[in-house]
FINU-841414 format. One record per residue (C-alpha): x, y, z; residue in one letter. Coordinates in steps of 0.25 Angstrom, whole numbers, padded with zeros to 4 digits, always signed. Layout:
<sites>
XYZA/...
</sites>
This chain:
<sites>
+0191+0591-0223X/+0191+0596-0238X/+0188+0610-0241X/+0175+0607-0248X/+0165+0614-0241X/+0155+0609-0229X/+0141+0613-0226X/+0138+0611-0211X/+0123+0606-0211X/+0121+0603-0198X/+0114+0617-0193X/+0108+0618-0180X/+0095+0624-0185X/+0089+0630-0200X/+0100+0634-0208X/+0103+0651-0206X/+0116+0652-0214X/+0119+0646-0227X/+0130+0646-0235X/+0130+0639-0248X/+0144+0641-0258X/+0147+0654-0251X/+0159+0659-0258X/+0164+0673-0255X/+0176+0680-0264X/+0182+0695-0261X/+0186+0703-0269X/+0199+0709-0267X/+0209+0717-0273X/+0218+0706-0274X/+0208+0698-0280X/+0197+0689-0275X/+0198+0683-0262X/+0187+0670-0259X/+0185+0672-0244X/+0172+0660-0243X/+0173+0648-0254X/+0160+0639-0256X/+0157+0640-0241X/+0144+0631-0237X/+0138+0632-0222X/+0125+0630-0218X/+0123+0638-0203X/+0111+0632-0195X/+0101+0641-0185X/+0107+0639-0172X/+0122+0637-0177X/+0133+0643-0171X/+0144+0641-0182X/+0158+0644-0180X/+0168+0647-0192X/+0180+0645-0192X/+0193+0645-0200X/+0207+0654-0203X/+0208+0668-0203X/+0202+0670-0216X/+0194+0660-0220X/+0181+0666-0221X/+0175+0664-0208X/+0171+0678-0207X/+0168+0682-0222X/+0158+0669-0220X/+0150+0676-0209X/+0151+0689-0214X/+0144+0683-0226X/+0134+0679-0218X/+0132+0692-0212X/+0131+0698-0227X/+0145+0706-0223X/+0151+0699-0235X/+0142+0693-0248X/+0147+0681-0253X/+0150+0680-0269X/+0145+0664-0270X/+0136+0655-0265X/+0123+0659-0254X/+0122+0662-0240X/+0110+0663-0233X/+0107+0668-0217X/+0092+0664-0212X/+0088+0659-0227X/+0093+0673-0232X/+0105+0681-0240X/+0115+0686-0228X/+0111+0703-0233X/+0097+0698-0230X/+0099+0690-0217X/+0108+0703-0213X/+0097+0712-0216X/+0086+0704-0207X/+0097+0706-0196X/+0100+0690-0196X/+0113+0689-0188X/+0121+0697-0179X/+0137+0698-0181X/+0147+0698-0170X/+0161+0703-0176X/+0177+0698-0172X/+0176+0712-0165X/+0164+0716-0153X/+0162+0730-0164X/+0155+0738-0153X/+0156+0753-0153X/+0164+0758-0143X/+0151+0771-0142X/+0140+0762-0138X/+0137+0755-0127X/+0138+0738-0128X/+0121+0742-0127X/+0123+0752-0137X/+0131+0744-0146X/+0121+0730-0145X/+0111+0740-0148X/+0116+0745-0162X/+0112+0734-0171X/+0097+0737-0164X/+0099+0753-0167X/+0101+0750-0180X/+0088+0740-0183X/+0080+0748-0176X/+0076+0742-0164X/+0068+0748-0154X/+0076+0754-0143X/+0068+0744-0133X/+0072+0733-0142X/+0088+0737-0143X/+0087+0738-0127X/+0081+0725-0124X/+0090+0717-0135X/+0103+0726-0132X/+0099+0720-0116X/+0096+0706-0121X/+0107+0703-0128X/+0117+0710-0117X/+0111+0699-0108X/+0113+0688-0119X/+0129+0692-0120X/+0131+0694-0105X/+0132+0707-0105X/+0120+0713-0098X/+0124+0725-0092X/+0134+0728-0100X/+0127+0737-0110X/+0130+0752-0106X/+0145+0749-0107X/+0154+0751-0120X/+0162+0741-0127X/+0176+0747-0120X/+0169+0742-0107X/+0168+0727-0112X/+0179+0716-0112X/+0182+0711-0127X/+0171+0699-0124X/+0159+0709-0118X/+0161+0716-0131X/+0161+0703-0140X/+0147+0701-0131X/+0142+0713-0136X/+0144+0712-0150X/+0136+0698-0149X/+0125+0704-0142X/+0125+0715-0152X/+0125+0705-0163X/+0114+0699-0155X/+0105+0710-0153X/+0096+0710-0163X/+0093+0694-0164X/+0097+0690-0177X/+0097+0673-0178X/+0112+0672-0182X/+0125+0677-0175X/+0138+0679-0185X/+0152+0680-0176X/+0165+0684-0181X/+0173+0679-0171X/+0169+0687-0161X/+0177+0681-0149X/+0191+0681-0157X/+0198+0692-0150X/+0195+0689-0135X/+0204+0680-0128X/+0200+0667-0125X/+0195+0667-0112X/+0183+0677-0117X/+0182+0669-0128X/+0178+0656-0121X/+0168+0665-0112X/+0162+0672-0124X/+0162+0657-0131X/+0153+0652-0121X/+0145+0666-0121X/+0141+0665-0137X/+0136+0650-0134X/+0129+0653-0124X/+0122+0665-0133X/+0120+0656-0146X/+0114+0645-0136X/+0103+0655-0130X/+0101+0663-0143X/+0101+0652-0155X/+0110+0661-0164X/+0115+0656-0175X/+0130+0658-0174X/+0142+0660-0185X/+0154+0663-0178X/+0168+0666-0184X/+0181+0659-0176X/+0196+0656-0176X/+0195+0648-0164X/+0192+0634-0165X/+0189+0630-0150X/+0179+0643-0153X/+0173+0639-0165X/+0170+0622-0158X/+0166+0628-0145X/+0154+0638-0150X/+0149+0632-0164X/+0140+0621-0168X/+0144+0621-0182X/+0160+0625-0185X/+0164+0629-0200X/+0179+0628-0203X/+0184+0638-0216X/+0195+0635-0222X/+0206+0646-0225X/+0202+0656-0237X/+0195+0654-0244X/+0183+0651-0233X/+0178+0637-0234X/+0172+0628-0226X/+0180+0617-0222X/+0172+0611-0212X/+0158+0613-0203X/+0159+0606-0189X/+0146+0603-0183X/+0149+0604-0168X/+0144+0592-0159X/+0147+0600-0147X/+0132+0604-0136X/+0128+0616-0139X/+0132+0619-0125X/+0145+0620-0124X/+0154+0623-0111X/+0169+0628-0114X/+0175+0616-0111X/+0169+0609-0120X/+0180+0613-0127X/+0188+0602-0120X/+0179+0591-0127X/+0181+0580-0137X/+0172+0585-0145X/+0175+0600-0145X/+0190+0596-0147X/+0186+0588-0161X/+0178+0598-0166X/+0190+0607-0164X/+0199+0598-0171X/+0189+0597-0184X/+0188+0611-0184X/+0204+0613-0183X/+0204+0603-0193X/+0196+0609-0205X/+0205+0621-0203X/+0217+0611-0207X/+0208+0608-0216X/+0204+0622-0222X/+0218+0625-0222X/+0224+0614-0228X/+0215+0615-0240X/+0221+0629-0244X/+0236+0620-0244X/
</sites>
């Protein structure tokens, strides 16, 4: 593929992210540093989009301008029809970081609970949310315990489910399961599907791992090395349900091959 830029059309639902000619340019004491270049990306209701690309490319800056963490200096982006500081202030998505981010004080309850404290819920309502979406991670009974209690994947589950507490429509993932070792990994793979299938989030998740990025998404956007382009958007023919060893397929295994080639790709453009 060429490293002219793809807009990926074929949303599940009504559009809820939209990025038209986003470019994104730090300044930095050696001089500017263009992190995204004329990046086009339409996310459907529904989606769950995986990004991938080398360290580097953008993958990250891309969803933290979605959450309004950084502001882009060209081109638009809008979340639910609106500007990312405005979707962020109507409480539009959750964001689950590389690292769980607990407080190491509060109990997993107390910790799913914050977000609520600080909007204002009612105490009734923080109790009944913090119980639901324990349940929803698999973690009932676990909410009187400390995050020292948890293995690395419980803590992981908590950060979703805090990220879930208050309902918002989309779900933004850093890789969230890059430090656990595989076998958690393909357990908590599985968990996150099963999750977007009975919730309907709308998912953008950041990933290094390929097999990752084919197993879990419906749409995959390939970056380029820096500066952050799209060099291709994968529209995955896979079911929506999705056993692990499906990884085994035909099809699964060609989708990887596309994806490991528009990394070529991305990276022989910068030769």
């Amino acid at each position: 593929m060429t490293s002219s830029d793809v807009i990926g059309d074929g949303v599940t639902g009504q559009a809820v992210i939209e990025a038209r000619d986003l470019n994104l340019v730090f300044q930095t004491a050696d001089g500017p540093v263009q992190a995204l270049r004329n990046v086009n990306l339409t996310i459907g209701k529904g989606d769950f989009v995986s990004f991938i690309g080398p360290s580097g490319c953008g993958k990250t800056t891309f969803l933290r301008c979605i959450a309004a963490l950084e502001h882009p200096t060209g081109g638009t982006l809008s979340v639910n029809g609106m500007t990312p500081d405005e979707a962020r202030r109507k409480r539009a998505y959750g964001y689950v970081f590389q690292a769980a981010g607990l407080y190491p004080w509060r109990t997993i309850a107390g910790n799913i609970r914050l977000p609520l404290e600080i909007m204002g819920f009612s105490r009734d309502e923080q109790e009944q949310r913090v119980a639901d979406v324990l349940r929803l991670v698999d973690l009932e009974g676990f909410g009187r315990k400390f995050p020292w209690q948890l293995s690395g994947g419980m803590q992981q589950r908590a950060s979703i489910a805090r990220a879930l507490a208050f309902d918002a429509d989309i779900l933004l993932m850093d890789e969230p399961f890059g430090a656990l070792d595989e076998i958690v990994r393909d357990r908590l793979n599985e968990e996150l599907l099963k999750l977007w299938a009975r919730t309907g989030k709308t998912i953008g998740f950041v990933t290094h791992s390929i097999p990752e990025a084919v197993y879990l998404s419906t749409k995959i956007v390939v970056m380029s090395p820096r500066p952050g382009r799209i060099t291709d958007v994968i529209e995955s023919p896979l079911p929506r349900e999705r056993p692990l060893d499906i990884r085994e397929s035909r099809t699964f295994i060609e989708i990887a091959h596309r994806v490991r080639d528009g990394l070529r790709a991305g990276h022989g453009d910068e030769m």
